[in-house]
N, C-alpha and C positions, 0 to 999 in steps of 0.2 A: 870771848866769853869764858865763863868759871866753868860752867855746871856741863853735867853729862844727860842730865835729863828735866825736863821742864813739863809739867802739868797743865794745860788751859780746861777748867770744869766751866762749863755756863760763863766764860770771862771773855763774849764776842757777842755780846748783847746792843751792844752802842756803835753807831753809825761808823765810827772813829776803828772798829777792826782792822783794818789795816794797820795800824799804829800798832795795836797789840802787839800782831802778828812780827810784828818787827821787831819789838822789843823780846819777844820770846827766842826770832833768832841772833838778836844781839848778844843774851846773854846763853848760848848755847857753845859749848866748845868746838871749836873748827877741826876739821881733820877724819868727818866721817862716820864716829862713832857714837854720837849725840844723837839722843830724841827727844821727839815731839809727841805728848802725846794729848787732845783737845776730844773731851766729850761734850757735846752740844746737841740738842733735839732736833732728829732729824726732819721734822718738817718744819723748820725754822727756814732751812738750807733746800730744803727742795726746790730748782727752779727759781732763785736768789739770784742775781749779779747781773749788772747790766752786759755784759756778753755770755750769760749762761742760757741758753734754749731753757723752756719752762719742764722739760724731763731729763734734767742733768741734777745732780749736787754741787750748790756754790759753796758751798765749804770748801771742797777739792780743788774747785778754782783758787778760792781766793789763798790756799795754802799755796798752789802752785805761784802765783802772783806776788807772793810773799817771798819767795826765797827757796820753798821747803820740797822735796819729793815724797810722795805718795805711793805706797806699792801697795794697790788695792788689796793683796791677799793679807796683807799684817791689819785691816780694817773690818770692824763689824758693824752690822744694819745700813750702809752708807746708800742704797740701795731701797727700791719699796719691796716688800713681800707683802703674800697676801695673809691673813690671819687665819685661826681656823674654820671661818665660814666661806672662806675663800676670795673676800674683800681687802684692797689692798687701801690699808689704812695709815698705819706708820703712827699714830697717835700715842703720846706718851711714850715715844720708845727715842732713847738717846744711840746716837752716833760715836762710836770711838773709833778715832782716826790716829793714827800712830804715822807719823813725819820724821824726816830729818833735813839737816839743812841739805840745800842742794850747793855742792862748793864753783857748778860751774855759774851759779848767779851771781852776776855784781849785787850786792845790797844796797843801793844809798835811800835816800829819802825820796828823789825823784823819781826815782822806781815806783816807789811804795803810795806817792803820791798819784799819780798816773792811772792806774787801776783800784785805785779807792771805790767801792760800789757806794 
């Protein structure tokens, strides 16, 4: 990979994420100091992926299935809160997940194939 940092905004809308997700850590530079960083609506992702329990975030899976690690504390809203009336709604509120690759994953295709949701 070139780059040191890679953007995904709204770009995991199609069945095919996986793929995405691959190609963003293809072109991410190896050695650690690279990020990810994918804002996406969090109730897109709530309870998503054929092995996510329906109160987990498949985002985080499928980042993980991707290649990439996750340190929840570098993440905002990934999670439901409740609003000011005390309902927990998540409605119109985006996810920003900040990633890097993870260097002990192999990458190939049959990886990425495998856990396709």
């Amino acid at each position: 990979g070139r780059f040191d940092f890679a953007v995904l905004c709204r770009a995991l809308w199609s069945t095919d994420y996986a793929r995405v997700l691959s190609e963003a850590r293809r072109v991410l530079r190896p050695g650690g100091d690279s990020r990810l960083l994918v804002v996406e609506p969090f109730r897109r992702w709530w309870g998503r992926g054929k092995d996510s329990p329906s109160d987990e975030n498949g985002l985080l899976t499928a980042l993980q299935r991707a290649g990439f690690y996750v340190q929840r504390q570098d993440c905002v809203d990934i999670e439901p809160r409740a609003d000011d009336t005390g309902a927990t709604g998540m409605k119109g509120v985006f996810q920003f997940v900040l990633a890097r690759p993870d260097e002990e994953v192999a990458q190939t295709d049959a990886y990425i194939d495998r856990f396709a949701c």
